[in-house]
DONU-256917 format. One record per residue (C-alpha): x, y, z; residue in three letters. Coordinates in nm, 2 decimals, decimal comma, m for minus. Each point is the difference from the previous one (the first is absolute). Layout:
DONU-256917
mivo px: X py: Y pz: Z rest: Ala
...
//
This chain:
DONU-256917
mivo px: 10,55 py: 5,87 pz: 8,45 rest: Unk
mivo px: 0,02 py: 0,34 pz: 0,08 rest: Unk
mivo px: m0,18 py: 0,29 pz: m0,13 rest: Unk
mivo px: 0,14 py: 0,27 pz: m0,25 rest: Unk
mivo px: m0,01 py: 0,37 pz: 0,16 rest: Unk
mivo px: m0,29 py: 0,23 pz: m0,05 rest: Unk
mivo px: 0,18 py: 0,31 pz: m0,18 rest: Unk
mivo px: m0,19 py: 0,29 pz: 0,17 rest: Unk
mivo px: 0,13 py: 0,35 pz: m0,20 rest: Unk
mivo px: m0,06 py: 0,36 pz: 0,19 rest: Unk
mivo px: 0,03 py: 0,33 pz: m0,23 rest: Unk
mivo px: 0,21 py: 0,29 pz: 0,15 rest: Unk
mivo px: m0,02 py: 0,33 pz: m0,10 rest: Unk
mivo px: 0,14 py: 0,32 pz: 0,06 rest: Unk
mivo px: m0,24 py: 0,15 pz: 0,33 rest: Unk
mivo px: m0,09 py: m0,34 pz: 0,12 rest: Unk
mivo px: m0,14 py: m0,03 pz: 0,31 rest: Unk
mivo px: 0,29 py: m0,23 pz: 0,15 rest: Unk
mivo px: m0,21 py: m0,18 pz: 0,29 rest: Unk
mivo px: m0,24 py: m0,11 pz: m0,30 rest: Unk
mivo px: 0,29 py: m0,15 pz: m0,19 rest: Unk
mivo px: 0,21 py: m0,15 pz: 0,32 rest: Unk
mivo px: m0,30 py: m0,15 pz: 0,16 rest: Unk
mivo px: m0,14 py: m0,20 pz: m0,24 rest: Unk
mivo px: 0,43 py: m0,09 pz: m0,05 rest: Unk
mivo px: 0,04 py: m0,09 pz: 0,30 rest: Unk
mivo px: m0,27 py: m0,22 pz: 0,08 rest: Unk
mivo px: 0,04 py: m0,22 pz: m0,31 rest: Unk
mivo px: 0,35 py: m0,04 pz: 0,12 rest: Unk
mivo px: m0,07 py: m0,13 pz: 0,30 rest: Unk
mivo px: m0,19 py: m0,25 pz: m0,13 rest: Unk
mivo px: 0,28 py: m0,18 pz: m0,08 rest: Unk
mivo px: 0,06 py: m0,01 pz: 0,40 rest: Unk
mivo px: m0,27 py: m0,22 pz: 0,03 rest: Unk
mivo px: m0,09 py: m0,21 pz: m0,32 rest: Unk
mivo px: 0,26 py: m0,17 pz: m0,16 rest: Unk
mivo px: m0,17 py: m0,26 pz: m0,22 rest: Unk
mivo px: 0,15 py: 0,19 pz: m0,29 rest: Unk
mivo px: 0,32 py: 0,02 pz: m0,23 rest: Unk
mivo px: 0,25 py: 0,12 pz: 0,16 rest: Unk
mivo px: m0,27 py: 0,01 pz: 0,29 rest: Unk
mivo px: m0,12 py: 0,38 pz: m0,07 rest: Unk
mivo px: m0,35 py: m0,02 pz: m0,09 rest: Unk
mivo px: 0,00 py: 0,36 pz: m0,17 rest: Unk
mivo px: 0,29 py: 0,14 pz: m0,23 rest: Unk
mivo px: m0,05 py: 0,38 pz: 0,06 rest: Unk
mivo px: 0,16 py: 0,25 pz: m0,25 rest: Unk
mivo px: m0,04 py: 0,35 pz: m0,02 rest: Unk
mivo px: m0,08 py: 0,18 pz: m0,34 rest: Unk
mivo px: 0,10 py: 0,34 pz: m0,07 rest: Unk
mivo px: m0,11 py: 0,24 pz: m0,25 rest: Unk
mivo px: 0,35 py: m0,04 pz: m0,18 rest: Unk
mivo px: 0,33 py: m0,16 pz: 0,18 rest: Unk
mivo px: 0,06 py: 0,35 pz: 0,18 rest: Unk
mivo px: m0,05 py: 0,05 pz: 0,41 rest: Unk
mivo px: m0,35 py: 0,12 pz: 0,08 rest: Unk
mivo px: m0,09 py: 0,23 pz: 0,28 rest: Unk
mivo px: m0,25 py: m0,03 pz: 0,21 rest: Unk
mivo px: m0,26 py: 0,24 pz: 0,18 rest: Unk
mivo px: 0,23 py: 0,01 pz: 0,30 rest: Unk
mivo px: 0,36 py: 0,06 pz: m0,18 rest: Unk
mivo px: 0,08 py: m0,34 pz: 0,03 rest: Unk
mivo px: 0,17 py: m0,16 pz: m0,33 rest: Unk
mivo px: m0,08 py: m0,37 pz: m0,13 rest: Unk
mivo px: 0,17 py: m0,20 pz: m0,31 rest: Unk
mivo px: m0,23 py: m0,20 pz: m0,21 rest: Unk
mivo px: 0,13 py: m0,38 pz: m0,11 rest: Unk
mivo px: m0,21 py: 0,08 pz: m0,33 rest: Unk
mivo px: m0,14 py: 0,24 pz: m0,16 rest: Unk
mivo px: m0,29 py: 0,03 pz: m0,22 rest: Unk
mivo px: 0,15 py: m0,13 pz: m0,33 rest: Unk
mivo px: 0,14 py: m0,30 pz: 0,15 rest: Unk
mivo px: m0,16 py: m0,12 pz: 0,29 rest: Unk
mivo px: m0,07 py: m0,34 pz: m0,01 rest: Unk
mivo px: m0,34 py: m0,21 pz: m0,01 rest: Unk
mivo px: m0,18 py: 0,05 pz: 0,32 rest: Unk
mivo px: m0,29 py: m0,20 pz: 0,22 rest: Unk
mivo px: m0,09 py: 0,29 pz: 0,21 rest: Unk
mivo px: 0,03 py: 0,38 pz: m0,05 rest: Unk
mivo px: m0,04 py: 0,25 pz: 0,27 rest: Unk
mivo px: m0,01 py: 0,38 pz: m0,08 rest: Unk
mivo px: 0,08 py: 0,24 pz: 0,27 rest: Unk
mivo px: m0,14 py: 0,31 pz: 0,08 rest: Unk
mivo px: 0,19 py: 0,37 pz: 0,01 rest: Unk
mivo px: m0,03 py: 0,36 pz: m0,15 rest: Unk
mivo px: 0,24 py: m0,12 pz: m0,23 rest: Unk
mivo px: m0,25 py: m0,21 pz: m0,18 rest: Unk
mivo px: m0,28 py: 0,28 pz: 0,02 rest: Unk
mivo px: 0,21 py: 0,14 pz: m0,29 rest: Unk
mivo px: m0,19 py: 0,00 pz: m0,35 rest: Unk
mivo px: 0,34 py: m0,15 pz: m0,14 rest: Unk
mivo px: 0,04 py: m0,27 pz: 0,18 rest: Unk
mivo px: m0,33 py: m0,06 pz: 0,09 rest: Unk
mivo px: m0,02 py: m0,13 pz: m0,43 rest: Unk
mivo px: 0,35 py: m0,15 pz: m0,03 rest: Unk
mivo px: m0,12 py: m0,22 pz: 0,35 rest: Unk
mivo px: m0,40 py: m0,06 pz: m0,17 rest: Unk
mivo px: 0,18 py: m0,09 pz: m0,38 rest: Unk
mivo px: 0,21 py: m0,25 pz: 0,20 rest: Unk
mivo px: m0,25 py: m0,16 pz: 0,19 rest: Unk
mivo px: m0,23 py: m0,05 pz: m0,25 rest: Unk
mivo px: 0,30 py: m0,19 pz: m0,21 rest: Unk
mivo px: 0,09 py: m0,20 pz: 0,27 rest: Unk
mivo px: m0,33 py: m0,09 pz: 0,12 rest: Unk
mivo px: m0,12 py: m0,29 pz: m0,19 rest: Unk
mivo px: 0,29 py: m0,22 pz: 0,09 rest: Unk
mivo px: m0,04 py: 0,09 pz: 0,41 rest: Unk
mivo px: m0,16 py: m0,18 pz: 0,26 rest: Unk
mivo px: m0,11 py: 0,30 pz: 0,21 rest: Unk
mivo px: 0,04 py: 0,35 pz: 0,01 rest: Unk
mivo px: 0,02 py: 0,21 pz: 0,34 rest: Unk
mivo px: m0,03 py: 0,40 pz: 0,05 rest: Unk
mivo px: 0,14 py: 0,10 pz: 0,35 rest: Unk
mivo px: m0,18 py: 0,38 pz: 0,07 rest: Unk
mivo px: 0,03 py: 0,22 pz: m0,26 rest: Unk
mivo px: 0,16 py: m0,25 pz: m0,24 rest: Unk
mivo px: m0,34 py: m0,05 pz: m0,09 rest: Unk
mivo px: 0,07 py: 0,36 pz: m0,24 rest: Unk
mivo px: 0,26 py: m0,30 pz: m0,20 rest: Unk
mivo px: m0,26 py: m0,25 pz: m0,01 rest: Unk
mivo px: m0,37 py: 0,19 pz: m0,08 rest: Unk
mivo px: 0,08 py: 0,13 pz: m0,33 rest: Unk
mivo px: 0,10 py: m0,35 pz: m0,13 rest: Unk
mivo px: m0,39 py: m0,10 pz: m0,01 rest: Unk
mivo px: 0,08 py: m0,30 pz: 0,20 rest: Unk
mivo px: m0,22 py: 0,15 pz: 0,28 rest: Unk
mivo px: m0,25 py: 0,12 pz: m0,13 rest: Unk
mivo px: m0,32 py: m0,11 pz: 0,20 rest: Unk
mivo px: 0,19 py: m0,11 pz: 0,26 rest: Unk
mivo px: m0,05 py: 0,11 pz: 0,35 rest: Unk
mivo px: 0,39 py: 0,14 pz: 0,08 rest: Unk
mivo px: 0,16 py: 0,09 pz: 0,33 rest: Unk
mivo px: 0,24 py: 0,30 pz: 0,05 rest: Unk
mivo px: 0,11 py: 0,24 pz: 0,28 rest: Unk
mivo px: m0,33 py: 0,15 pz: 0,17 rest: Unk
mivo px: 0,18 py: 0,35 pz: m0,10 rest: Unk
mivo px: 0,04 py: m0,05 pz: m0,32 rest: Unk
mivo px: m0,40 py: m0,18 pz: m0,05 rest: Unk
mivo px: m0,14 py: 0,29 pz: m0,14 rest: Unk
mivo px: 0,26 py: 0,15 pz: m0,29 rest: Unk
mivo px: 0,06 py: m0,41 pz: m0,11 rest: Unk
mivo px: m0,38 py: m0,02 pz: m0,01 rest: Unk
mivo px: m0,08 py: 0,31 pz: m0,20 rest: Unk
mivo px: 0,33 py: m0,04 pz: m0,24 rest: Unk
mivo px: m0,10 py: m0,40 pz: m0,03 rest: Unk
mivo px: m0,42 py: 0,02 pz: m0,03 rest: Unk
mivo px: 0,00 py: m0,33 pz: m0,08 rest: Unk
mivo px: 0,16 py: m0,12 pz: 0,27 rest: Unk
mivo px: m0,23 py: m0,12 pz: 0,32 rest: Unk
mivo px: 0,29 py: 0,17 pz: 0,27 rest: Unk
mivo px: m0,05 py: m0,08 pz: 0,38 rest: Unk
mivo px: 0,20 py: 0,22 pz: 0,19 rest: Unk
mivo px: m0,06 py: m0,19 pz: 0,32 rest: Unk
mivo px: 0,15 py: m0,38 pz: m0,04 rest: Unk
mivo px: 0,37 py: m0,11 pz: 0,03 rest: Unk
mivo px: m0,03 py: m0,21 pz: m0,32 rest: Unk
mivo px: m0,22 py: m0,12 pz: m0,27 rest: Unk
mivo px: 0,01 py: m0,32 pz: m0,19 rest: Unk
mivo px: m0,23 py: 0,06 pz: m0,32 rest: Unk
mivo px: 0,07 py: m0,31 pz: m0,27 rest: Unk
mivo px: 0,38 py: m0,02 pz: 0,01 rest: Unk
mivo px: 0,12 py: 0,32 pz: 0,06 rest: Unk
mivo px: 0,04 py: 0,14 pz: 0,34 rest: Unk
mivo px: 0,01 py: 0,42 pz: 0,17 rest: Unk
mivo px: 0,09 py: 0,07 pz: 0,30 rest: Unk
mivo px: 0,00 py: 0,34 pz: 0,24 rest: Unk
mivo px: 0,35 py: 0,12 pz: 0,04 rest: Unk
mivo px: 0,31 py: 0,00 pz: 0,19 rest: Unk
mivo px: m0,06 py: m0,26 pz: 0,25 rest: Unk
mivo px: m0,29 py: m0,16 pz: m0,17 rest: Unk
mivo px: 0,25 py: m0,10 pz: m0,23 rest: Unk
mivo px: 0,12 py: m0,26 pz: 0,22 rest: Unk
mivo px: m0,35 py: m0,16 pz: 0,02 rest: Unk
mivo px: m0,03 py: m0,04 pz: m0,35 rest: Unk
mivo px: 0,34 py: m0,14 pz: 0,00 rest: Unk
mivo px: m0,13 py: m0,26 pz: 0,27 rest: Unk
mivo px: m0,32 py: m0,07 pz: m0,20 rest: Unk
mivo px: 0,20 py: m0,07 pz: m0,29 rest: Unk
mivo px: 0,24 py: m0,26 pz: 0,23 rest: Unk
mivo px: m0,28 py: m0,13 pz: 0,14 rest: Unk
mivo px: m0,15 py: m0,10 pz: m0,36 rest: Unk
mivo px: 0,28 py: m0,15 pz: m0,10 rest: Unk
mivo px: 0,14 py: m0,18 pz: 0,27 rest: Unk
mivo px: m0,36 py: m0,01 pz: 0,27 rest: Unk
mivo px: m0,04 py: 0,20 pz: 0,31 rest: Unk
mivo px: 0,24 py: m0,20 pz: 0,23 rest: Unk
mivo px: 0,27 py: 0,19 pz: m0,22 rest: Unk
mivo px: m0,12 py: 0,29 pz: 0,01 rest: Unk
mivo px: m0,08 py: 0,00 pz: 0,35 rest: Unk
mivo px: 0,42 py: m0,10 pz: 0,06 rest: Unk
mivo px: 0,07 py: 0,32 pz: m0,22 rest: Unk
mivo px: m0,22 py: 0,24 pz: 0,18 rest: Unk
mivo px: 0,16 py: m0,13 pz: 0,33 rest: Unk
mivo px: 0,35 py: 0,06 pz: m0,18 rest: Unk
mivo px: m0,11 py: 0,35 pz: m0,09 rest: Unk
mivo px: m0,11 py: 0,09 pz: 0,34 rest: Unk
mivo px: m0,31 py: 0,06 pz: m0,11 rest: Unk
mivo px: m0,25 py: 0,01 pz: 0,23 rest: Unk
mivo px: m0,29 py: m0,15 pz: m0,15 rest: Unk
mivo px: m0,05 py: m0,18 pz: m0,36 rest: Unk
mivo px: m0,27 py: 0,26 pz: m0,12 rest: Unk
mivo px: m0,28 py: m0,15 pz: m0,24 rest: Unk
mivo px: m0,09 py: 0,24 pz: m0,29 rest: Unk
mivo px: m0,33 py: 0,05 pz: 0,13 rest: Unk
mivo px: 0,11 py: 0,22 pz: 0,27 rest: Unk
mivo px: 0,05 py: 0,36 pz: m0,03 rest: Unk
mivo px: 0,24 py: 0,20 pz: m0,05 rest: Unk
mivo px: m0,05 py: 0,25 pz: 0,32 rest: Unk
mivo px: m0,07 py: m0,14 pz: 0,27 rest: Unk
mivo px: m0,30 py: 0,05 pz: 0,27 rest: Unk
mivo px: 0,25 py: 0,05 pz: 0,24 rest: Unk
mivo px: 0,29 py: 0,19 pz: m0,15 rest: Unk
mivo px: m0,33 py: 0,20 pz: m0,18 rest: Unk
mivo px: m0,08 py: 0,07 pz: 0,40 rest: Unk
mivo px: 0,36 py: 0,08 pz: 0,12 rest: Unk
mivo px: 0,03 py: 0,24 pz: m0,30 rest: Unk
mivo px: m0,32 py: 0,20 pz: 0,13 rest: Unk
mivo px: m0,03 py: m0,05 pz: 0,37 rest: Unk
mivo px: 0,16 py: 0,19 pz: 0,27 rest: Unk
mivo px: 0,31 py: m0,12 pz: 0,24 rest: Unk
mivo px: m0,25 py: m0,18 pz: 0,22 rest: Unk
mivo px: m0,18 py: m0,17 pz: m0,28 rest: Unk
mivo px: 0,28 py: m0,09 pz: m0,18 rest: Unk
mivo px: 0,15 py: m0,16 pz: 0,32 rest: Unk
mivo px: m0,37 py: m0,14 pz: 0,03 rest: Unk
mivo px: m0,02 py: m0,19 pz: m0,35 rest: Unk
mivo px: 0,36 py: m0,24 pz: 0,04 rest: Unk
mivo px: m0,17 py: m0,08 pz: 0,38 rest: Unk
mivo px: m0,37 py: m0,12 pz: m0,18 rest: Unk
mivo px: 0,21 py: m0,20 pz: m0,29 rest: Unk
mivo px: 0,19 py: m0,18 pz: 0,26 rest: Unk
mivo px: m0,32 py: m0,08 pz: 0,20 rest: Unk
mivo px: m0,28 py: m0,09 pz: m0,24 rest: Unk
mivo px: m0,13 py: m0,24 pz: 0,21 rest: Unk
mivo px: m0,04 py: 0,17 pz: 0,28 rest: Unk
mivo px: m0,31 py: 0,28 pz: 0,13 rest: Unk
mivo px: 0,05 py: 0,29 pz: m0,25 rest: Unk
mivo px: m0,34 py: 0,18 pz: 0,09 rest: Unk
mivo px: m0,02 py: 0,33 pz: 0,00 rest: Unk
mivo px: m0,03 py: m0,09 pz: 0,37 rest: Unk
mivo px: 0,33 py: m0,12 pz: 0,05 rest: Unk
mivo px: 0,19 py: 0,20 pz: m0,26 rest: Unk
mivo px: m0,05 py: 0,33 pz: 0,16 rest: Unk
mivo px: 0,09 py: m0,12 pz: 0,29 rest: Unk
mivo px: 0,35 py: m0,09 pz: m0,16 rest: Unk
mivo px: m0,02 py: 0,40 pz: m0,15 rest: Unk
mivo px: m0,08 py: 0,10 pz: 0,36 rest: Unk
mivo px: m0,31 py: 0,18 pz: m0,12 rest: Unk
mivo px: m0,39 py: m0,03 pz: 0,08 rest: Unk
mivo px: m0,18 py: m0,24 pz: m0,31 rest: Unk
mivo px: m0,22 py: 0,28 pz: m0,11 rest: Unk
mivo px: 0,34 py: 0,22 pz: m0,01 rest: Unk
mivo px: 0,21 py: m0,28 pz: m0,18 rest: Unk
mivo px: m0,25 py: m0,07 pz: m0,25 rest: Unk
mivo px: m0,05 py: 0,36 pz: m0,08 rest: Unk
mivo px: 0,36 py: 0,03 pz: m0,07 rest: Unk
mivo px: 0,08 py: m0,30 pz: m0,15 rest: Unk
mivo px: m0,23 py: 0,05 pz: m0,29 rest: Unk
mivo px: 0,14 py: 0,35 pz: m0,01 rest: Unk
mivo px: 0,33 py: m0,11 pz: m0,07 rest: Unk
mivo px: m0,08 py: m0,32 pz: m0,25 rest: Unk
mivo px: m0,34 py: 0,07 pz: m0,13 rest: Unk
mivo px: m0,14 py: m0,29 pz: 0,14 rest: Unk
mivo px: m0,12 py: m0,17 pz: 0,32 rest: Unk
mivo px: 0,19 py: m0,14 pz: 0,19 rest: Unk
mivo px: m0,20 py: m0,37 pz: m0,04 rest: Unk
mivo px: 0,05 py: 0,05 pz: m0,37 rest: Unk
mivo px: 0,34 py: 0,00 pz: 0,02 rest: Unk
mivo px: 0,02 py: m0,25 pz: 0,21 rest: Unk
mivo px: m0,21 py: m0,23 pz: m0,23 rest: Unk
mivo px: 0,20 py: 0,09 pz: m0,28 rest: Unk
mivo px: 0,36 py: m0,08 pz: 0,17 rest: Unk
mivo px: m0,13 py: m0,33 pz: 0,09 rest: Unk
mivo px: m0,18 py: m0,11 pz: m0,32 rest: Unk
mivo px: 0,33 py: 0,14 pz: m0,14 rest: Unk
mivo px: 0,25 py: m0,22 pz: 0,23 rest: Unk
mivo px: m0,30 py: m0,26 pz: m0,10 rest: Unk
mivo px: 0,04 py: m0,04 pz: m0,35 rest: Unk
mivo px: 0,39 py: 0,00 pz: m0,01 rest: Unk
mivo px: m0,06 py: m0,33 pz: 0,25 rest: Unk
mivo px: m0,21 py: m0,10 pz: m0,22 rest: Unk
mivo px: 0,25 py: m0,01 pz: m0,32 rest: Unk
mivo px: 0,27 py: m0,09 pz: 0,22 rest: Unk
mivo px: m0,11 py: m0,29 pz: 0,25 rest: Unk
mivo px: m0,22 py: m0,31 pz: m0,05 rest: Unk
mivo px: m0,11 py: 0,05 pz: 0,36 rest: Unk
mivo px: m0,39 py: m0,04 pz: 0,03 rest: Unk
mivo px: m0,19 py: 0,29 pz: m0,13 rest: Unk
mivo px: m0,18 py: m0,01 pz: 0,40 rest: Unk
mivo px: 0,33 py: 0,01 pz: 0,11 rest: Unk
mivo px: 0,10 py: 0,29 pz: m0,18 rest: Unk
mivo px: m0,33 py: 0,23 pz: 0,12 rest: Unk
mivo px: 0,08 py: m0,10 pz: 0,34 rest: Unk
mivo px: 0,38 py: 0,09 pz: m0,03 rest: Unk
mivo px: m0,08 py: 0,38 pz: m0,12 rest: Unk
mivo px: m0,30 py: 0,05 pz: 0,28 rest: Unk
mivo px: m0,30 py: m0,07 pz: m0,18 rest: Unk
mivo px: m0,25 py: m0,17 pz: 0,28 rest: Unk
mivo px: m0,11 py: m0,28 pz: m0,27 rest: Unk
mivo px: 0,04 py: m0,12 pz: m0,32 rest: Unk
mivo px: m0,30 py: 0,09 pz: m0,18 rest: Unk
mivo px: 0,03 py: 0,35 pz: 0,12 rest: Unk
mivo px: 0,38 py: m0,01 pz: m0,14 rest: Unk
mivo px: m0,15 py: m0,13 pz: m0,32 rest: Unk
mivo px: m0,31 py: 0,31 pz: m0,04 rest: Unk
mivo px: 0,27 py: 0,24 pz: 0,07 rest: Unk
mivo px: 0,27 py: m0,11 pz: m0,23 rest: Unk
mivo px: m0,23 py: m0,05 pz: m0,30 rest: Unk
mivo px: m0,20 py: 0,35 pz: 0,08 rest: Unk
mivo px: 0,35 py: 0,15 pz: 0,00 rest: Unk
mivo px: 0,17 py: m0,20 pz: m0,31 rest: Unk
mivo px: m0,31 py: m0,12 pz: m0,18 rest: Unk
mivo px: 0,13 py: m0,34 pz: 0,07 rest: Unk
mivo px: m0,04 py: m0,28 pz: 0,18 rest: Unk
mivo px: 0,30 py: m0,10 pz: 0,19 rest: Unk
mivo px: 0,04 py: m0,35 pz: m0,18 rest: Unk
mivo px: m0,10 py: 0,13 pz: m0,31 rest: Unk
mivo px: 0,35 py: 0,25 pz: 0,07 rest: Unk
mivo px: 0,24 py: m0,28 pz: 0,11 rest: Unk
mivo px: m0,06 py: m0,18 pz: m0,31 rest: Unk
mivo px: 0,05 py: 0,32 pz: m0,19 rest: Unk
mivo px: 0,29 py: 0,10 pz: 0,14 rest: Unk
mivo px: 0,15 py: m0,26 pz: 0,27 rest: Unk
mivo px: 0,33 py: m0,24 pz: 0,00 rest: Unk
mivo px: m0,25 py: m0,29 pz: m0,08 rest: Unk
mivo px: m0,14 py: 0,14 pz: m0,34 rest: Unk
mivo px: 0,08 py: m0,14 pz: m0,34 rest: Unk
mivo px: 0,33 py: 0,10 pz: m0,12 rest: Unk
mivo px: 0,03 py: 0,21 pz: m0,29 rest: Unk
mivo px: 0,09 py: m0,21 pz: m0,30 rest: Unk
mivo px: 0,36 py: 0,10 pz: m0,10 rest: Unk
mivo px: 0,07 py: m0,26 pz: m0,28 rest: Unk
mivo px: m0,13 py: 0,20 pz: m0,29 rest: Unk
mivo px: 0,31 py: 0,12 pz: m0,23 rest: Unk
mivo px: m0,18 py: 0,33 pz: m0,13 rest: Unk
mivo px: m0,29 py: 0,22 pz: 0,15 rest: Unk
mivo px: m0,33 py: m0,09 pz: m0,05 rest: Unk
//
């Protein structure tokens, strides 16, 4: 027999950012590419709800039409509130908040993408919670929302039943962690191939990466530097043999290497393989030995000092945290706890 749809609803608004509204679209669509045990053999029913009935712009210019709007949208599993200036607006900030809190009690989970969050904090709902939102926008949502716990630095959050996520892109992760709840990680894996994406992202990981954090200070030769280490983490990445790749003395590499990052150049190292490391880690059931060994650490023990100095901890402890082969979420509830 199969299963009834999961009816996932997404506010628009006038000034929505549009990737956080199509992401999240899109990948719940595609789901139906590759699960089918479902009526009509679409997991999710996806509608979009409008303010009223009218076309909504977003940040970009471009124009969407809502199947609902808020007086007669119909009973939901999932909510996901995008972010976008729009909904910065005191206005619609309340008339978003009032609606939420109604609908609340008869949802199964409630998800912010970026500043959507602004919709979702004054309903009360979060209140304690530790939140997730665009690493620009950390600060204002944490002085305007003091009883939020904001991280600025992960993709997504899963507090109790309601999820946050960073923005734009991030969007699509939360999208996938939500897939992956409902219909396990093999889906969601199928989607995030679909999507092109390059890699299923666990929340744990942040936002900005050690890499792109590098490209965005370093020079032309670091920059050029960084995509040649990432390739080649298990291969001799002393200062050594780098600055022979930057065609400069060690003494002269190092010197300008932690010029232009701020770092050594064996810190950043360690922290571009611990971070390849732990998305192994909540990706793959390969052998945690394995794993060291695969991003240059010399032995397993050493791999495990390192990753829990850096992370505070240990690398099982993380893969049961936040790997394919943790408990699932339980999704039967019909209200939020």
């Amino acid at each position: 027999m199969k299963k009834a749809s999961i009816r996932v609803g997404v506010l628009g608004f006038d000034g929505i950012n549009g990737l956080d509204l199509v992401g999240p679209l899109e990948a719940f669509a595609h789901a139906s590419y590759v699960d089918s045990g479902h009526a009509g053999g679409h997991p999710y029913e996806v509608c979009v709800i409008g303010m009223t009935k009218k076309a909504f712009t977003g940040e970009a210019g471009m124009r969407f039409m809502p199947h609902y709007s808020l007086a007669d949208a119909p009973a939901l599993d999932t909510l996901v509130i995008p972010g976008g200036a729009g909904l910065r607006v005191e206005a619609t900030t309340r008339k978003v908040a009032a609606w939420v809190s109604a609908r609340a009690p008869r949802l199964r989970r409630i998800a912010s993408v970026c500043t959507g969050v602004y919709g979702f904090a004054p309903t009360g709902l979060l209140d304690g919670r530790r939140v997730a939102t665009h690493w620009r926008f950390a600060e204002a949502v944490a002085e305007r929302f003091p009883k939020l716990r904001v991280d600025g630095a992960a993709l997504f959050i899963k507090d109790g039943p309601f999820y946050t996520s960073g923005g734009v892109t991030a969007g699509i992760d939360l999208a996938l962690a939500l897939i992956e709840e409902d219909l396990g990680p093999g889906a969601a894996l199928a989607v995030a191939r679909e999507l092109l994406v390059y890699v299923k992202r666990p929340g744990g990981q942040e936002q900005y990466s050690e890499p792109l954090r590098f490209q965005a200070r370093a020079a032309d030769r670091y920059a050029d530097l960084v995509a040649w280490i990432g390739a080649h983490l298990d291969h001799d990445l002393s200062v050594t043999a780098l600055a022979a790749r930057a065609h400069l003395s060690p003494r002269q590499f190092a010197r300008r290497f932690a010029a232009a990052l701020g770092s050594t150049p064996a810190d950043y190292v360690e922290r571009v393989r611990l971070g390849e490391a732990r998305r192994r880690l909540a990706e793959a059931n390969s052998a945690i030995e394995r794993i060291a060994l695969s991003v240059g650490f010399h032995s397993a023990d050493a791999f495990r000092r390192a990753f829990e100095r850096r992370f505070g901890i240990a690398p099982s402890a993380y893969r049961e945290r936040f790997g394919m082969t943790a408990p699932r979420f339980r999704t039967g509830s019909p209200a939020l706890e």
